[in-house]
VMD Tcl script that draws the C-alpha trace (Angstrom):
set ca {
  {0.00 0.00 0.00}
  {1.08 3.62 -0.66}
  {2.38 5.75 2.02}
  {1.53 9.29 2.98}
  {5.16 9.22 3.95}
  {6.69 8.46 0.89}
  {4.25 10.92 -0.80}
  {6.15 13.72 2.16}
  {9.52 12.21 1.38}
  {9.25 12.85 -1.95}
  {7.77 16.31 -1.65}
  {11.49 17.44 0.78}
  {13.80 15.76 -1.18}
  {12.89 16.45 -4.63}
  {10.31 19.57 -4.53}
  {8.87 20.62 -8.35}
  {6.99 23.25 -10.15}
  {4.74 22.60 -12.35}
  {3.04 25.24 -14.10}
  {0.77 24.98 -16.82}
  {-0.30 28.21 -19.52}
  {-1.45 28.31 -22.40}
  {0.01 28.54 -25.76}
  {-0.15 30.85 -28.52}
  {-1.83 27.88 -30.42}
  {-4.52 27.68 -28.03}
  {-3.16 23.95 -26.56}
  {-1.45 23.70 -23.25}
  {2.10 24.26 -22.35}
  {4.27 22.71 -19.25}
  {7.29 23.65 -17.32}
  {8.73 21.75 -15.18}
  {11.28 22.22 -12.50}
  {12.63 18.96 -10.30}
  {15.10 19.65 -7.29}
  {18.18 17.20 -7.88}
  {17.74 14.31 -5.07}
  {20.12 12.39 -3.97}
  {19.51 8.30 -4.67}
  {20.80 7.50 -1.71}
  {18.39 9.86 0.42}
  {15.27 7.84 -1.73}
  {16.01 4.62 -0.14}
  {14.42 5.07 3.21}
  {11.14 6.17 1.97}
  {10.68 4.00 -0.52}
  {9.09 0.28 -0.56}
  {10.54 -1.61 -3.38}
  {14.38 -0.27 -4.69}
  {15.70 -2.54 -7.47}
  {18.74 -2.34 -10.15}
  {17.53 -3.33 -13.60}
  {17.13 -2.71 -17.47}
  {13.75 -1.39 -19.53}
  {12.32 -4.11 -21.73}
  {9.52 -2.92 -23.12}
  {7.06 0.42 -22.46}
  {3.84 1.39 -23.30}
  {3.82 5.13 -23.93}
  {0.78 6.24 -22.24}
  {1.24 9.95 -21.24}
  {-1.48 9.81 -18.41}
  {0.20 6.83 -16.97}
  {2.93 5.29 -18.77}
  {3.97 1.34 -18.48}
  {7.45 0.01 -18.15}
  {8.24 -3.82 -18.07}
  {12.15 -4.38 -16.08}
  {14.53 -6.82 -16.44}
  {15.61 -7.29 -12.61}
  {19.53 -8.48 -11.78}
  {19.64 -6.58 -7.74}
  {17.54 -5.43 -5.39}
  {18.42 -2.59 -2.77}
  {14.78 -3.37 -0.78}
  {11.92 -5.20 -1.10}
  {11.17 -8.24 -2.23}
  {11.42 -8.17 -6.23}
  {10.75 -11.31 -9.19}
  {13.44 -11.34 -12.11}
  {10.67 -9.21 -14.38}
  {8.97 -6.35 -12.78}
  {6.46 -4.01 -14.00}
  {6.23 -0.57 -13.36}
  {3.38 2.41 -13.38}
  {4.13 6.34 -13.82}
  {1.56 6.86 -11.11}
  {2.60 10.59 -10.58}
  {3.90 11.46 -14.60}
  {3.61 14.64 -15.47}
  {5.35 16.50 -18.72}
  {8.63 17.59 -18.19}
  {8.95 15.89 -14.89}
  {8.56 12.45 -15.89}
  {9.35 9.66 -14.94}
  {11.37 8.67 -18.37}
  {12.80 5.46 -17.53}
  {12.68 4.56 -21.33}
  {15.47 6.70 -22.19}
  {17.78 4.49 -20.63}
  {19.23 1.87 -22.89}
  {21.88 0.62 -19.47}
  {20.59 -1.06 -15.87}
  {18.94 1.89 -13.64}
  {18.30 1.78 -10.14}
  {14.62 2.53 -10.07}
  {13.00 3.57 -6.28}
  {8.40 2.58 -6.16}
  {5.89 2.18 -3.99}
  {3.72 -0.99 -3.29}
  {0.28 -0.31 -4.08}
  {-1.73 -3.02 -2.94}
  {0.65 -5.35 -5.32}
  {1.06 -1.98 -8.06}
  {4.83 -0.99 -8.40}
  {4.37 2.70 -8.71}
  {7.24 5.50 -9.38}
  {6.26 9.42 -8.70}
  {7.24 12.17 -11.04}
  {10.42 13.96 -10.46}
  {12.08 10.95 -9.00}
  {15.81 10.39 -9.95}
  {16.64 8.01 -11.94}
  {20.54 6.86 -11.84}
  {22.28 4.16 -13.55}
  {23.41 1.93 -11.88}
  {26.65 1.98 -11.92}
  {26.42 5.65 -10.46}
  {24.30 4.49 -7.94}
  {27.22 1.68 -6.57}
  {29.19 4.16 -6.66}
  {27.52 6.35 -4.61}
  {27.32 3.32 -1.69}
  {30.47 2.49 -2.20}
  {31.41 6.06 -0.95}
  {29.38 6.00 2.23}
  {31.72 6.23 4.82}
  {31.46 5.76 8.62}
  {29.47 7.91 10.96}
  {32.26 10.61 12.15}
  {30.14 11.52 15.53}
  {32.72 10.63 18.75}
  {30.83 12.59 21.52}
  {27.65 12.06 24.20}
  {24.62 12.44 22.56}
  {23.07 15.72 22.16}
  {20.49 15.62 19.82}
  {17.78 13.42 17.61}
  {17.16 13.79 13.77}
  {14.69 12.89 12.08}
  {14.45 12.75 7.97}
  {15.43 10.98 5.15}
  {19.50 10.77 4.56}
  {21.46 8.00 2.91}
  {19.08 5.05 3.77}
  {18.14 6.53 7.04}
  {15.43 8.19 8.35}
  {16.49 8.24 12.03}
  {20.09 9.80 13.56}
  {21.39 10.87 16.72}
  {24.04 12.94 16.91}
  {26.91 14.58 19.04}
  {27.38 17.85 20.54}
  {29.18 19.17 17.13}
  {26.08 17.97 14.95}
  {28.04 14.82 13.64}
  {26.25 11.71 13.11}
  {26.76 8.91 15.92}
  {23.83 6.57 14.87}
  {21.82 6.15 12.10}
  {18.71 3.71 11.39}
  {16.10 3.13 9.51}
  {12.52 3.34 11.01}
  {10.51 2.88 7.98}
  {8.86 6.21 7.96}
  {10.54 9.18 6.27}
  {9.25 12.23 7.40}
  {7.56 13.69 10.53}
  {8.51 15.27 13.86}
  {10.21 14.22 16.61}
  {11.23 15.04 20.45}
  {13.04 13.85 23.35}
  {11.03 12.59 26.53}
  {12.94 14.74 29.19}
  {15.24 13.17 31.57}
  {15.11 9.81 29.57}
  {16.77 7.51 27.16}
  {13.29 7.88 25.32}
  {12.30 10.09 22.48}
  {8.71 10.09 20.59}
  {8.23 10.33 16.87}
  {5.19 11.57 15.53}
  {3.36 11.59 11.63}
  {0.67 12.97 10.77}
  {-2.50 12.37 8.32}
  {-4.58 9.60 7.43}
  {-1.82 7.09 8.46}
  {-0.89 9.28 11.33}
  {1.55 6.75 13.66}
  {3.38 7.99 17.19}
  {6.20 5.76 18.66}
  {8.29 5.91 21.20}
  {12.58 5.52 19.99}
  {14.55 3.79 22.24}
  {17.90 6.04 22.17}
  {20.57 3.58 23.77}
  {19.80 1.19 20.04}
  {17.71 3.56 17.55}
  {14.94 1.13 17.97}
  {11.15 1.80 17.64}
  {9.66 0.28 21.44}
  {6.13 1.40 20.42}
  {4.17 2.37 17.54}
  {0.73 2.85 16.73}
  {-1.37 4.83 14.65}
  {-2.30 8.41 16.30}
  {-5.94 8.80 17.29}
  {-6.80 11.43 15.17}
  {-6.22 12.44 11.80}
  {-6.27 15.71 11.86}
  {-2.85 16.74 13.33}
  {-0.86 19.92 11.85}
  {2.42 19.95 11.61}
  {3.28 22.98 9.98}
  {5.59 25.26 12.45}
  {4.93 22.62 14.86}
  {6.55 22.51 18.27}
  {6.61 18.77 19.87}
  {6.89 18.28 23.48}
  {7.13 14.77 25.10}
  {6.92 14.66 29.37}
  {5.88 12.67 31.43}
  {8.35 9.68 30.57}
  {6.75 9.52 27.51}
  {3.09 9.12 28.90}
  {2.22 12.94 27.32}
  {3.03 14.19 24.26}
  {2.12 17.81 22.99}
  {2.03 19.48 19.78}
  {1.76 23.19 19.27}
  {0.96 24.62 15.84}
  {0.64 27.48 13.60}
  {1.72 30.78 12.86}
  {-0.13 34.14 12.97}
  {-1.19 36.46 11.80}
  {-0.60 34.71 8.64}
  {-2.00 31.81 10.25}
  {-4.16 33.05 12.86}
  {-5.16 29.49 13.85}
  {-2.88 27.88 16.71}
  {-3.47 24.69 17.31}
  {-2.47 22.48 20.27}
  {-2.86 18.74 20.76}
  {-2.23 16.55 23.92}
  {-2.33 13.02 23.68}
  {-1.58 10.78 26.51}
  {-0.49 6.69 27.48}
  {1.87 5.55 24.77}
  {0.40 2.19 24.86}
  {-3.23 2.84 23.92}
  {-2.35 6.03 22.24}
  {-5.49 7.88 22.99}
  {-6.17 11.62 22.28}
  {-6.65 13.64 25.36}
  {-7.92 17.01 23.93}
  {-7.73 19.43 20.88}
  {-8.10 23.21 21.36}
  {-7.68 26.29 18.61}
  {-7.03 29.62 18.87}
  {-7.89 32.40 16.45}
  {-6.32 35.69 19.05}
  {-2.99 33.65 19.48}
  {-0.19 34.21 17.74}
  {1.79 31.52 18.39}
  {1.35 28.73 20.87}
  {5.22 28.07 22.88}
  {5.29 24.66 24.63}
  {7.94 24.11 27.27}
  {9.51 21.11 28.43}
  {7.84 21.37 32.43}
  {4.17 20.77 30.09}
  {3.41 24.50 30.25}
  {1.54 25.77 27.28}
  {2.26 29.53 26.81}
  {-0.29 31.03 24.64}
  {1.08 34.55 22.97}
  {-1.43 37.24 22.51}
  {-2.45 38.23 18.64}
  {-4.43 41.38 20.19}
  {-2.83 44.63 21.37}
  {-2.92 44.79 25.33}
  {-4.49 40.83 25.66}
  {-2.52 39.28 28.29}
  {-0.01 36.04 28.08}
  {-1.87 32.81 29.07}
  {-0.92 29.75 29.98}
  {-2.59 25.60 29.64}
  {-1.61 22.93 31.69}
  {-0.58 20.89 28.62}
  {-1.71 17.48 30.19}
  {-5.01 18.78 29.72}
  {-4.78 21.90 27.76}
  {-7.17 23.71 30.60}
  {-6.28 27.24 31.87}
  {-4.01 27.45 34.26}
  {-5.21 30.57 36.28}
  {-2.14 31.65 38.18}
  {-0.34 31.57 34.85}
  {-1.99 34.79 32.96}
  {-0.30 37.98 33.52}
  {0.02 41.48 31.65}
  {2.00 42.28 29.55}
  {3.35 46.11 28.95}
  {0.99 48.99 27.20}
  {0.53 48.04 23.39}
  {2.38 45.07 23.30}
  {1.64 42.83 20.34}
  {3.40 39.38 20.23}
  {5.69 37.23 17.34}
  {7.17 34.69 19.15}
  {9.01 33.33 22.08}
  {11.33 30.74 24.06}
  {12.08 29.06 27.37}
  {15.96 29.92 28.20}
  {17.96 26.20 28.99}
  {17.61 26.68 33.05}
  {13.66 27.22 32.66}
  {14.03 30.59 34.32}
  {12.67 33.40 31.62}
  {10.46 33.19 28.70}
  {12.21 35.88 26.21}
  {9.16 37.26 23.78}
  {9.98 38.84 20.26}
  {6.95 41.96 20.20}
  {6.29 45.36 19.42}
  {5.36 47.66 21.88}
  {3.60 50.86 20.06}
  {0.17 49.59 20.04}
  {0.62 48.73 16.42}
  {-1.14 45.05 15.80}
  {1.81 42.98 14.46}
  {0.77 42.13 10.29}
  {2.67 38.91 8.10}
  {5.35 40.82 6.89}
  {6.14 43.13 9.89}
  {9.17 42.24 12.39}
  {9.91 42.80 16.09}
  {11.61 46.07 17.84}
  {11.50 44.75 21.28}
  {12.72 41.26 23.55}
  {10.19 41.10 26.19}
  {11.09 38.66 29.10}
  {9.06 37.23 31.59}
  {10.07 35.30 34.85}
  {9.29 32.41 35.51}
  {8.98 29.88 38.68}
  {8.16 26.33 38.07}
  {7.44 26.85 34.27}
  {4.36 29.18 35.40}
  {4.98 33.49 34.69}
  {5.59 35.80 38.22}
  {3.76 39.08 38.65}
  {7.25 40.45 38.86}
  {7.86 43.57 36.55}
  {8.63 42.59 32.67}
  {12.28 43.46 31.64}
  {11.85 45.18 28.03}
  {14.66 45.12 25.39}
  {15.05 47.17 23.19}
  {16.62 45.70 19.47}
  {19.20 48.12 17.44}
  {18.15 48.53 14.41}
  {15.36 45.84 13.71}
  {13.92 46.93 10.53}
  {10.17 47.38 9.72}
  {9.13 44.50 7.20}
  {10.46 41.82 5.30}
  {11.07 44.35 2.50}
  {13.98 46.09 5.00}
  {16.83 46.42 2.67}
  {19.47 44.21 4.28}
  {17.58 43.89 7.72}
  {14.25 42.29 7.11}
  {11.86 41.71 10.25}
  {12.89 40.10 13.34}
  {10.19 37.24 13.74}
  {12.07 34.23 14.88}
  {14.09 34.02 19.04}
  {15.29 31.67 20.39}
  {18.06 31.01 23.66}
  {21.85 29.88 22.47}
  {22.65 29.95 26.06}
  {21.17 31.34 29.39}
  {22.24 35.01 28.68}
  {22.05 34.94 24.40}
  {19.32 35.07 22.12}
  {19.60 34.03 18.39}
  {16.78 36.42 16.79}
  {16.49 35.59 12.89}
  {15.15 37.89 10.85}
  {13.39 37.51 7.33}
  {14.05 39.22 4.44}
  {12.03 38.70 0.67}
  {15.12 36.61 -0.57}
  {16.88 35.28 2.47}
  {17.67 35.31 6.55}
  {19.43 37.68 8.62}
  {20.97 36.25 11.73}
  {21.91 38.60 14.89}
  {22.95 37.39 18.08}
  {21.83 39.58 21.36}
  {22.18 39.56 25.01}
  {19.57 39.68 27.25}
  {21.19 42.97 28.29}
  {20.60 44.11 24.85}
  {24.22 43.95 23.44}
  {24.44 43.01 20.08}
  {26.96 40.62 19.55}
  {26.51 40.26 15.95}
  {24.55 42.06 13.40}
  {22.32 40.47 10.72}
  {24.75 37.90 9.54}
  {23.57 36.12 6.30}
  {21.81 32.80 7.44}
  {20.44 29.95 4.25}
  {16.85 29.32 5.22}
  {16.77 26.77 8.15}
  {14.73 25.73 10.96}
  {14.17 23.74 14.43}
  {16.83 25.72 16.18}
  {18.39 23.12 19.27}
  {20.55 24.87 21.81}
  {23.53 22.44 22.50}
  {26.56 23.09 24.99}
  {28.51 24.46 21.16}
  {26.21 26.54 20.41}
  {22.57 26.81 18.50}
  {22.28 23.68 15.92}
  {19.65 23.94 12.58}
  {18.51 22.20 9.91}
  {19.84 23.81 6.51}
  {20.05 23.08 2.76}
  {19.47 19.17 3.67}
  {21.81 19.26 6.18}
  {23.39 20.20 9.72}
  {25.21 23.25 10.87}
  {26.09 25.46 14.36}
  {25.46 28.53 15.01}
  {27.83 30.19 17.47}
  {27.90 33.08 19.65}
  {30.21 34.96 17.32}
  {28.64 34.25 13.79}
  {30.62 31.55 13.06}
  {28.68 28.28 11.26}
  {30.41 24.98 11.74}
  {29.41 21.92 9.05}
  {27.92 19.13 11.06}
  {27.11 15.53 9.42}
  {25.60 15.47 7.29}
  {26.88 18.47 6.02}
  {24.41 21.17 4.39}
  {24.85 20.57 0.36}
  {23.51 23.97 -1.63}
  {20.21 23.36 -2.86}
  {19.20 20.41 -1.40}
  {16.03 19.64 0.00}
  {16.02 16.41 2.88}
  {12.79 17.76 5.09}
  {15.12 17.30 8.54}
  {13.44 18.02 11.81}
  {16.11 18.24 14.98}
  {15.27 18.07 18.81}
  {18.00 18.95 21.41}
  {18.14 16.02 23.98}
  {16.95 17.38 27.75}
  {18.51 16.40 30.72}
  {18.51 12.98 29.67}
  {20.99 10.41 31.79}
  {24.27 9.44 30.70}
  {23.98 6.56 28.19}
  {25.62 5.24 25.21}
  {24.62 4.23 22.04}
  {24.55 0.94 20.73}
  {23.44 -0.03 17.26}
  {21.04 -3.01 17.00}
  {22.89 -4.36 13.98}
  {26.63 -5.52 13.52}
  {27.10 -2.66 11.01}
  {24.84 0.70 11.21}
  {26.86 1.64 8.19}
  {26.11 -0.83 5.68}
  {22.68 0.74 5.69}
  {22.17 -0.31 1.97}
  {22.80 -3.33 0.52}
  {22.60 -4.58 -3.33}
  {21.89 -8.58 -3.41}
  {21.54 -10.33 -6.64}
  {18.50 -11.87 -7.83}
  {18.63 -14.96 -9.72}
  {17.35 -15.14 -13.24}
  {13.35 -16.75 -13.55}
  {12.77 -15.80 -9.72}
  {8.61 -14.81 -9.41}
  {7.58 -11.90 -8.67}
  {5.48 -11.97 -5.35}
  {3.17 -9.77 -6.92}
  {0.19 -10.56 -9.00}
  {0.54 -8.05 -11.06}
  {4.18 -8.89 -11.90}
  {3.65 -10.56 -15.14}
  {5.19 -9.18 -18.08}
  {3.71 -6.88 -21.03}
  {4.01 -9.30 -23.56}
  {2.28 -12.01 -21.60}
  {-0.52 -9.67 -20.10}
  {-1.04 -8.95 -24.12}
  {-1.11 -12.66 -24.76}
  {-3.42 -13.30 -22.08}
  {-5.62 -10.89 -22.80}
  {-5.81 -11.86 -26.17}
  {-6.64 -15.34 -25.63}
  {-9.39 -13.75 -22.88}
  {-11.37 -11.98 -25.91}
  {-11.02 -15.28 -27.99}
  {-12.56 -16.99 -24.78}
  {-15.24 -14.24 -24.74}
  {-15.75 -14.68 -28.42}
  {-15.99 -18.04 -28.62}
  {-18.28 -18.51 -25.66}
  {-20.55 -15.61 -27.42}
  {-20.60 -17.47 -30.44}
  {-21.71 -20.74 -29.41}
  {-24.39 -19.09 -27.23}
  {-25.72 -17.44 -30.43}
  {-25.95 -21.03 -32.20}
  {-27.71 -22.65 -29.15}
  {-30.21 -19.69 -29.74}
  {-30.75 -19.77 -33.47}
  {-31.48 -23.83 -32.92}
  {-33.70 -22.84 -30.18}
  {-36.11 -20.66 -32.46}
  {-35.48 -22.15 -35.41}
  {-34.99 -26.06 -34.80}
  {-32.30 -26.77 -37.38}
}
mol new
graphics top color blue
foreach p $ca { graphics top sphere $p radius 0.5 }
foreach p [lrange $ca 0 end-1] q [lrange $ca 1 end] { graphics top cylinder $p $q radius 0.2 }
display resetview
């Protein structure tokens, strides 16, 4: 059966555009643009990965045919002649596995028995694609474990990695996308997916293993801008999402007991800006209106808590926020002129909030001011400050957005700049590790320091690629060390030869030529049967 997360998978690593307009002739023209994958980032979300040569196609535009000659298989369970459907073809994007006349490693989905290949997936030869295994190397992580990766990367779609961002474990969970967090002060972290097939699971961290997984009782989950929170041991997990004013809607999901997976509650928010979830359970919800006050939920339950609302100052208006490392201040990107905060429009001020036991005091709010923030997105060269977050108890990272790029400036909570709108590649789910602030960027991993320097982690961000990587600092969890479950983690891909005549386990694996035969000999069947009906009845009314 088809995945939702292979349909994700496909949509980070190879991203298109497909536009369609219409021609001077009246008929329709198509551009196309694919996003160069890398094979080796395919294998993880895919069902059925086999090495083989075209031997016959069917040139349906709408959904082209392609019989294979099969020598290897990467994964899955493959006969010696497969067939394959352009489920997903689209001009320009393809699939074009015809144009091949050498073996081609060739990456589908199992359709209830259908071998089915997307448009814009690559398509290398074989040879390239040993080559490429051949060069994965070892995992070059040496430290404790600081952080959890989820995504699709060289056969993986699970890592954990070291204080520098380097790879010490990889595995593959069989799921390819989604979002996923560290149960605080345990060896435990939870990975979550949304949709129809919507699964949470808890990861055992020592081995990379999945403990638990079952599918999430609801199907109507957001992820976008999520934040994922996971107390409790791992008996409460909550999910914050949304963005406003673009997205005025916050939504906020608890669900509760691993084991039977049941949802606890569902709340939205149209006068929230954003929706910050900290690591205690305590749902901070960020005003949208001009003078509203900051609220809090008691994210077991998402219920007020009552003790946790408190004012903020005259015409504040709220972006976004975070909890610094020791759980002592909530710092809160705003504006304070009484001006309602609009999509493209940035922050001029660092609000922070004390905070005892995860819940706000009633003690005065410090307000800092930010040099030179810039007005909108359209700032030349400054953009709008929309995005904080803690490097360390006394920094802030505060990204700004610009029409074309990020600005990165690093502040104290003094209000000393530290540095000023440094260029930053779009990135995202900022972790705040003992070296400094580690991100997701261009399909890779990088740090962020406290003087503007970036440091490559593994994998290393590649220039415009696109791997959908979601990273999750790990919280006071115990000392432990990993162990993979296998003899080699590295050997993550393997290409095993498959013997000439093997069957295909699928019903549907028979080749063109004999699907034409049999057809064929079907209609004679047909025709034959209708013919000696149609003597019976000329006997019957006629008696000769």
């Amino acid at each position: 059966m088809i995945r939702r997360s292979k349909l994700l998978a496909l949509a980070a690593l190879a991203p298109l555009v497909c536009a369609a307009v219409l021609s001077l002739t009246g008929g329709t023209a198509y551009a196309c643009t694919c996003m160069p994958a890398n094979p080796l980032d395919m294998v993880a979300g895919s069902d059925v990965v086999f090495l083989g040569s075209v031997v016959s196609y069917n040139d349906n535009s709408s959904d082209p045919v392609w019989d294979l000659q099969i020598d290897r298989v990467v994964k899955g369970e493959v006969g010696s002649r497969e067939t394959v459907h352009g489920s997903e073809h689209l001009p320009g994007c393809g699939p074009y596995l015809d144009r091949f006349d050498q073996p081609i490693v060739v990456f589908t989905d199992d359709n209830d028995g259908r071998l089915e290949l997307g448009a814009c997936t690559p398509v290398p030869t074989a040879d390239e694609f040993v080559d490429l295994v051949a060069g994965i190397g070892p995992t070059s992580g040496a430290g404790p474990p600081a952080a959890i990766m989820a995504g699709t990367y060289l056969a993986s779609d699970l890592a954990l990695l070291d204080g520098m961002g380097r790879t010490i474990g990889r595995t593959s969970i069989g799921v390819g996308y989604g979002r996923v967090a560290h149960c605080v002060g345990t060896t435990t972290a939870v990975h979550v997916t949304s949709g129809p097939d919507g699964m949470i699971g808890l990861i055992d961290l020592e081995t990379l293993t999945i403990t638990d997984r079952v599918p999430l009782a609801t199907t109507n989950l957001p992820m976008f801008g999520a934040r994922l929170v996971c107390i409790d041991n791992g008996a409460t997990v909550i999910s914050a999402t949304g963005y406003g004013p673009e997205h005025p809607v916050v939504e906020i999901t608890s669900m509760a007991d691993p084991g039977g997976r049941s949802l606890v509650v569902q709340r939205s928010f149209d006068d929230v800006t954003r929706a910050i979830v900290h690591d205690t359970g305590t749902v901070f919800l960020l005003p949208m209106t001009v003078d509203a006050p900051l609220r809090t939920l008691d994210g077991r339950d998402l219920e007020p808590i009552a003790a946790g609302e408190l004012s903020l100052p005259a015409g504040t208006s709220t972006l976004d926020a975070d909890v610094s490392p020791d759980g002592s201040r909530l710092a809160i990107l705003a504006t304070v002129d009484g001006t309602p905060v609009e999509w493209d429009t940035g922050a001029t001020h660092v609000l922070v909030v004390q905070l005892v036991d995860g819940l706000p005091t009633q003690q005065p709010v410090d307000v800092v001011e930010l040099v030179d923030p810039g007005s909108t997105i359209f700032t030349p060269g400054r953009g709008a400050a929309m995005i904080i977050r803690w490097l360390d108890d006394d920094t802030w990272i505060i990204e700004s957005q610009t029409a074309t790029n990020n600005r990165i400036r690093v502040v104290t909570s003094a209000g000393e700049q530290l540095v000023d709108n440094v260029y930053a590649a779009w990135g995202r789910t900022y972790a705040a590790i003992p070296a400094g602030a580690l991100r997701t960027a261009h399909g890779g991993v990088e740090i962020f320091t406290a003087d503007g320097t970036t440091i490559d982690g593994d994998p290393a961000p590649v220039f415009g690629t696109g791997r959908g990587l979601w990273l999750a600092p790990l919280i006071d969890a115990p000392d432990f060390t990993y162990t993979p479950s296998t003899s080699d983690p590295n050997a993550a891909i393997t290409i095993t030869p498959v013997a000439a005549g093997t069957p295909s386990p699928r019903t549907s694996g028979l080749s063109m030529t004999t699907r034409v035969i049999l057809a064929a000999l079907g209609l004679a069947a047909v025709g034959a049967v209708s013919l000696m009906w149609k003597q019976r009845r000329y006997r019957l009314l006629y008696g000769e």
